[in-house]
C-alpha positions in Angstrom: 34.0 129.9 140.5 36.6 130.0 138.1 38.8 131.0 140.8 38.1 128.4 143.1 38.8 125.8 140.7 41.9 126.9 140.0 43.1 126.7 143.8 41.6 123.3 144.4 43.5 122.0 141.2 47.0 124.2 143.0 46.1 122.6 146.1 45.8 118.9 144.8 49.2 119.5 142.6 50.6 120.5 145.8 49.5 117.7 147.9 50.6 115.3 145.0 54.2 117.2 145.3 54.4 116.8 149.0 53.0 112.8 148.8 55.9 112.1 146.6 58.3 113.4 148.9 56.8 111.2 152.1 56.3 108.4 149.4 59.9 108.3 148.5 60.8 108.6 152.1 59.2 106.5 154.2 57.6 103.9 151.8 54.1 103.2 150.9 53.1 101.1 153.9 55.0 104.0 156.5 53.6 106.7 154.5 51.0 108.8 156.8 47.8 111.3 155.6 48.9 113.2 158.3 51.9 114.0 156.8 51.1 114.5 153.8 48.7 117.2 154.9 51.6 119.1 156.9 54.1 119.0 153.9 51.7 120.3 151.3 50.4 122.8 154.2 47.2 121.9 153.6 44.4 120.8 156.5 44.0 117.1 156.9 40.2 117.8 155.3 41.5 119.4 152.3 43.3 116.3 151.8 40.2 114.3 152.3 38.4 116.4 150.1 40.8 115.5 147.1 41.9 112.0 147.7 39.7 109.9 150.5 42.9 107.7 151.7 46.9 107.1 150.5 46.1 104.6 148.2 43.6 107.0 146.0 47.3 109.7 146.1 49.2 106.6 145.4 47.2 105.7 141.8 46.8 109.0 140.8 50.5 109.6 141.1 51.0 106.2 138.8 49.1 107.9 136.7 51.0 111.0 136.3 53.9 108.8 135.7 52.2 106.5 132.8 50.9 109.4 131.3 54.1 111.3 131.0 55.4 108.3 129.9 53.0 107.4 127.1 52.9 111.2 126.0 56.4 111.3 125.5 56.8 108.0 123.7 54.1 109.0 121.6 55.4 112.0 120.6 58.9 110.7 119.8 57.4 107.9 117.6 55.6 110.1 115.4 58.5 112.1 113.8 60.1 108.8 113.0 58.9 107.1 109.5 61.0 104.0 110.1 58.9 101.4 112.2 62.5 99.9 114.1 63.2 103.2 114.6 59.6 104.3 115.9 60.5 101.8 118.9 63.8 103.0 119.3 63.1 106.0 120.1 60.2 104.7 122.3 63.0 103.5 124.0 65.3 105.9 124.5 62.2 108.2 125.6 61.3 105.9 128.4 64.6 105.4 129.9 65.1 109.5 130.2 61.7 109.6 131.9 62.5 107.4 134.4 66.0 108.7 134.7 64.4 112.4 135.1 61.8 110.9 137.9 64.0 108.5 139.8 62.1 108.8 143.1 58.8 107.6 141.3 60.3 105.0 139.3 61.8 103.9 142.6 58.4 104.4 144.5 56.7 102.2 141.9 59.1 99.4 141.0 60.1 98.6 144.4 58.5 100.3 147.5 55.0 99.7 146.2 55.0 96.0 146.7 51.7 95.4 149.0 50.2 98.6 147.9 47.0 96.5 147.2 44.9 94.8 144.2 43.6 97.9 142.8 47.5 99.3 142.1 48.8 95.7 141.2 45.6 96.2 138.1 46.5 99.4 137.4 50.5 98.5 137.1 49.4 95.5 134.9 46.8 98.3 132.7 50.0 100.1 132.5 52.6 97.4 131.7 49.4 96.3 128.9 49.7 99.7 127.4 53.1 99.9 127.0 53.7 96.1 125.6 50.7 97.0 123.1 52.8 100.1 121.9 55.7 98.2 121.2 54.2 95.2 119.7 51.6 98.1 117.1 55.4 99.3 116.1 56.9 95.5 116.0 53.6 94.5 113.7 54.3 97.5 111.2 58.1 96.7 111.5 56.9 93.0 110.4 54.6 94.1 107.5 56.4 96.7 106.2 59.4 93.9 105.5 61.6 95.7 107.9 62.1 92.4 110.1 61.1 89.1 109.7 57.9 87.7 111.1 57.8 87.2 114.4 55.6 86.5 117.6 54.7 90.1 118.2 52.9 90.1 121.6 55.3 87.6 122.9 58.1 90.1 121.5 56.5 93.4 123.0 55.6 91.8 126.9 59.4 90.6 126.9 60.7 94.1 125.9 58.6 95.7 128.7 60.1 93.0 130.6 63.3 93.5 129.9 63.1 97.6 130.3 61.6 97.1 133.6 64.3 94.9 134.8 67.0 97.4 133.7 65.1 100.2 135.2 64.7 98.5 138.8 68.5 97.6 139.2 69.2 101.1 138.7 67.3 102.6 140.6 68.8 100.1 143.2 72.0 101.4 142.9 73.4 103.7 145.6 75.5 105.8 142.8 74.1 104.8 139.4 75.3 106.2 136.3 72.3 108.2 134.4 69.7 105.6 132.8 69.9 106.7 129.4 73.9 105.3 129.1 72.1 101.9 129.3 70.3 102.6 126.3 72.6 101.4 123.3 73.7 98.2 124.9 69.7 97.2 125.4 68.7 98.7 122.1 70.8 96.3 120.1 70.0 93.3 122.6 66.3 94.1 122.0 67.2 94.5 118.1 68.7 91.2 117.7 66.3 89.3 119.8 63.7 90.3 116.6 66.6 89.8 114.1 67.6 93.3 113.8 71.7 93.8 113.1 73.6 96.3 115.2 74.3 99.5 112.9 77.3 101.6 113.3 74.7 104.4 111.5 72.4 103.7 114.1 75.1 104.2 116.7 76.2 107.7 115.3 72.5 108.8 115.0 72.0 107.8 119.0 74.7 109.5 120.2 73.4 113.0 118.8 70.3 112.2 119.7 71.9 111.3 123.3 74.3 114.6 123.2 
Protein backbone atom coordinates (compact mmCIF):
# COMPACT_ATOMS: atom_id res chain seq x y z
CA UNK A 1 0.00 0.00 0.00
CA UNK A 2 2.66 2.06 1.13
CA UNK A 3 4.43 1.23 -2.01
CA UNK A 4 1.84 2.06 -4.27
CA UNK A 5 1.39 5.39 -2.92
CA UNK A 6 4.62 6.26 -3.34
CA UNK A 7 4.64 5.62 -7.21
CA UNK A 8 1.39 7.33 -7.89
CA UNK A 9 2.77 10.48 -5.98
CA UNK A 10 6.41 9.71 -8.59
CA UNK A 11 4.18 9.31 -11.34
CA UNK A 12 2.09 12.60 -10.73
CA UNK A 13 5.52 14.61 -9.96
CA UNK A 14 6.50 13.26 -13.25
CA UNK A 15 3.56 14.11 -15.24
CA UNK A 16 3.73 17.66 -13.60
CA UNK A 17 7.57 17.81 -14.87
CA UNK A 18 6.62 16.72 -18.36
CA UNK A 19 3.31 19.33 -18.37
CA UNK A 20 5.70 22.12 -17.70
CA UNK A 21 7.79 21.27 -20.51
CA UNK A 22 4.68 21.16 -23.23
CA UNK A 23 3.17 24.13 -21.17
CA UNK A 24 6.18 26.27 -21.74
CA UNK A 25 6.34 25.04 -25.35
CA UNK A 26 3.37 25.15 -26.95
CA UNK A 27 1.14 27.34 -24.70
CA UNK A 28 -1.82 26.65 -22.61
CA UNK A 29 -4.44 26.64 -25.36
CA UNK A 30 -1.89 24.30 -27.93
CA UNK A 31 -0.98 22.17 -24.99
CA UNK A 32 -2.27 18.43 -25.61
CA UNK A 33 -3.11 15.47 -22.72
CA UNK A 34 -1.81 13.43 -25.20
CA UNK A 35 1.35 14.72 -24.93
CA UNK A 36 1.70 15.16 -21.76
CA UNK A 37 1.08 11.46 -21.28
CA UNK A 38 4.05 10.58 -23.89
CA UNK A 39 6.63 12.94 -22.21
CA UNK A 40 6.03 11.83 -18.61
CA UNK A 41 5.86 8.06 -20.17
CA UNK A 42 2.96 7.49 -18.59
CA UNK A 43 -0.54 5.92 -20.35
CA UNK A 44 -3.04 8.49 -21.24
CA UNK A 45 -5.29 6.78 -18.12
CA UNK A 46 -2.67 7.31 -15.71
CA UNK A 47 -2.98 10.81 -16.57
CA UNK A 48 -6.64 10.75 -16.16
CA UNK A 49 -6.34 9.05 -13.05
CA UNK A 50 -4.38 12.11 -11.52
CA UNK A 51 -5.66 15.14 -13.16
CA UNK A 52 -9.17 14.63 -15.29
CA UNK A 53 -8.16 17.49 -18.02
CA UNK A 54 -5.13 20.35 -18.63
CA UNK A 55 -6.70 22.81 -16.75
CA UNK A 56 -6.83 20.59 -13.30
CA UNK A 57 -2.34 20.19 -14.34
CA UNK A 58 -2.47 23.75 -15.14
CA UNK A 59 -3.81 24.89 -11.31
CA UNK A 60 -1.96 22.49 -9.51
CA UNK A 61 1.17 23.59 -11.18
CA UNK A 62 0.12 27.45 -10.03
CA UNK A 63 0.04 26.06 -6.98
CA UNK A 64 3.45 24.62 -6.76
CA UNK A 65 4.59 27.94 -7.78
CA UNK A 66 2.58 30.10 -5.05
CA UNK A 67 3.49 27.80 -2.55
CA UNK A 68 7.22 27.93 -3.24
CA UNK A 69 6.76 31.34 -3.32
CA UNK A 70 4.97 31.95 -0.03
CA UNK A 71 7.32 29.37 1.68
CA UNK A 72 10.27 31.12 0.81
CA UNK A 73 9.05 34.62 1.63
CA UNK A 74 7.99 33.32 4.74
CA UNK A 75 10.92 31.97 5.77
CA UNK A 76 13.05 34.96 4.78
CA UNK A 77 10.79 37.36 6.85
CA UNK A 78 11.17 35.58 9.95
CA UNK A 79 14.90 35.98 10.65
CA UNK A 80 14.49 39.67 10.04
CA UNK A 81 13.37 41.79 13.36
CA UNK A 82 13.05 44.95 11.30
CA UNK A 83 9.49 45.25 9.73
CA UNK A 84 10.96 47.47 6.36
CA UNK A 85 13.31 44.97 6.30
CA UNK A 86 10.85 41.86 6.69
CA UNK A 87 9.41 43.11 3.19
CA UNK A 88 12.63 43.59 1.75
CA UNK A 89 13.59 40.56 1.91
CA UNK A 90 10.20 39.37 0.86
CA UNK A 91 11.24 41.00 -1.98
CA UNK A 92 14.36 39.98 -2.94
CA UNK A 93 13.03 36.29 -2.19
CA UNK A 94 10.36 36.62 -4.84
CA UNK A 95 12.28 37.96 -7.59
CA UNK A 96 15.07 34.85 -7.20
CA UNK A 97 12.04 32.47 -7.39
CA UNK A 98 10.85 33.67 -10.39
CA UNK A 99 14.34 34.15 -11.74
CA UNK A 100 15.12 30.28 -10.76
CA UNK A 101 11.53 29.15 -12.55
CA UNK A 102 11.44 31.38 -15.59
CA UNK A 103 9.43 29.00 -17.70
CA UNK A 104 6.55 29.12 -15.02
CA UNK A 105 6.64 32.60 -14.35
CA UNK A 106 6.44 32.93 -18.14
CA UNK A 107 3.68 30.17 -18.33
CA UNK A 108 1.65 32.14 -15.86
CA UNK A 109 2.14 35.86 -16.52
CA UNK A 110 1.71 35.66 -20.15
CA UNK A 111 0.71 32.30 -21.93
CA UNK A 112 -2.13 31.66 -19.53
CA UNK A 113 -4.37 34.40 -20.72
CA UNK A 114 -7.77 32.47 -21.53
CA UNK A 115 -6.88 29.56 -19.32
CA UNK A 116 -10.47 29.99 -17.89
CA UNK A 117 -12.43 31.51 -14.73
CA UNK A 118 -11.36 28.99 -12.23
CA UNK A 119 -7.32 30.01 -12.93
CA UNK A 120 -8.17 33.80 -13.34
CA UNK A 121 -9.73 33.10 -9.16
CA UNK A 122 -7.06 31.23 -8.31
CA UNK A 123 -4.29 33.94 -9.83
CA UNK A 124 -6.44 36.65 -8.00
CA UNK A 125 -6.34 34.10 -4.43
CA UNK A 126 -2.77 34.32 -5.14
CA UNK A 127 -2.09 37.99 -6.00
CA UNK A 128 -4.69 38.32 -2.46
CA UNK A 129 -2.13 36.45 -0.53
CA UNK A 130 0.78 38.03 -1.49
CA UNK A 131 -0.70 41.83 -1.22
CA UNK A 132 -1.93 40.67 2.38
CA UNK A 133 1.80 39.64 3.20
CA UNK A 134 3.06 42.83 2.32
CA UNK A 135 0.55 45.04 3.64
CA UNK A 136 0.75 42.57 7.62
CA UNK A 137 4.57 43.78 7.29
CA UNK A 138 3.58 47.55 6.02
CA UNK A 139 0.93 47.63 9.18
CA UNK A 140 3.79 46.62 11.71
CA UNK A 141 6.20 48.88 9.78
CA UNK A 142 3.38 51.68 10.46
CA UNK A 143 2.81 50.84 14.19
CA UNK A 144 6.07 50.13 15.15
CA UNK A 145 6.95 54.04 14.06
CA UNK A 146 9.19 52.71 11.46
CA UNK A 147 7.22 54.68 8.55
CA UNK A 148 4.62 57.05 8.69
CA UNK A 149 0.96 56.06 8.44
CA UNK A 150 -0.11 55.20 5.39
CA UNK A 151 -2.99 53.42 3.22
CA UNK A 152 -1.72 49.89 3.81
CA UNK A 153 -3.87 47.76 1.45
CA UNK A 154 -3.70 50.33 -1.11
CA UNK A 155 0.23 50.26 -0.55
CA UNK A 156 0.54 46.26 -0.57
CA UNK A 157 -1.91 45.67 -4.04
CA UNK A 158 0.37 48.42 -5.84
CA UNK A 159 3.67 46.64 -4.69
CA UNK A 160 2.34 43.26 -6.07
CA UNK A 161 1.46 45.35 -8.91
CA UNK A 162 4.41 46.76 -9.46
CA UNK A 163 6.55 43.23 -8.86
CA UNK A 164 4.33 41.69 -11.32
CA UNK A 165 4.97 44.30 -13.91
CA UNK A 166 8.78 44.00 -13.49
CA UNK A 167 8.53 40.28 -13.57
CA UNK A 168 6.43 40.02 -16.95
CA UNK A 169 8.88 42.42 -19.05
CA UNK A 170 11.51 40.16 -18.13
CA UNK A 171 10.43 37.32 -18.82
CA UNK A 172 9.67 39.00 -22.25
CA UNK A 173 13.00 39.66 -22.93
CA UNK A 174 14.83 37.45 -25.50
CA UNK A 175 18.26 37.79 -23.39
CA UNK A 176 17.37 39.27 -20.01
CA UNK A 177 19.82 39.92 -17.40
CA UNK A 178 19.01 37.69 -14.10
CA UNK A 179 15.80 39.08 -12.11
CA UNK A 180 17.37 39.61 -8.99
CA UNK A 181 19.76 42.73 -10.52
CA UNK A 182 16.34 44.51 -10.65
CA UNK A 183 15.95 44.30 -7.11
CA UNK A 184 17.77 47.44 -5.62
CA UNK A 185 16.43 49.89 -8.08
CA UNK A 186 12.61 48.65 -7.17
CA UNK A 187 13.40 48.23 -3.51
CA UNK A 188 14.10 51.87 -3.10
CA UNK A 189 11.22 52.88 -5.56
CA UNK A 190 8.92 50.74 -3.38
CA UNK A 191 10.68 52.39 -0.25
CA UNK A 192 10.05 55.84 -1.11
CA UNK A 193 6.58 55.44 -2.41
CA UNK A 194 5.80 54.63 1.74
CA UNK A 195 8.43 57.34 2.68
CA UNK A 196 11.29 55.14 3.25
CA UNK A 197 14.89 56.98 2.32
CA UNK A 198 17.38 55.07 0.28
CA UNK A 199 20.33 53.75 2.65
CA UNK A 200 23.80 53.41 1.46
CA UNK A 201 23.75 50.62 4.72
CA UNK A 202 20.97 49.06 3.17
CA UNK A 203 22.74 48.99 -0.12
CA UNK A 204 26.01 47.25 1.41
CA UNK A 205 23.78 44.72 3.35
CA UNK A 206 21.95 43.72 -0.24
CA UNK A 207 24.80 43.27 -2.04
CA UNK A 208 26.07 40.41 0.42
CA UNK A 209 23.00 39.22 0.64
CA UNK A 210 22.91 39.32 -3.35
CA UNK A 211 26.79 37.81 -3.62
Amino acid sequence: MVREQKRGEERKERILEAALGVFSRRGYRDAAMDEIAGESETSKGGVYFHFPNKQTIFLALLDRMANLLMKRAEEAIAVEPDPVKRIDAALLVVLKTFGDHRSLARLFLVEAMGAGREFNNKMLEMRRSFAGLITRHLDDAVSEGAIPPLDTNLAGVAWFGALNEVVTHWVLESDPEPLEHQYPALRDLLRRSIGVPQSTQIDNETNGNMA
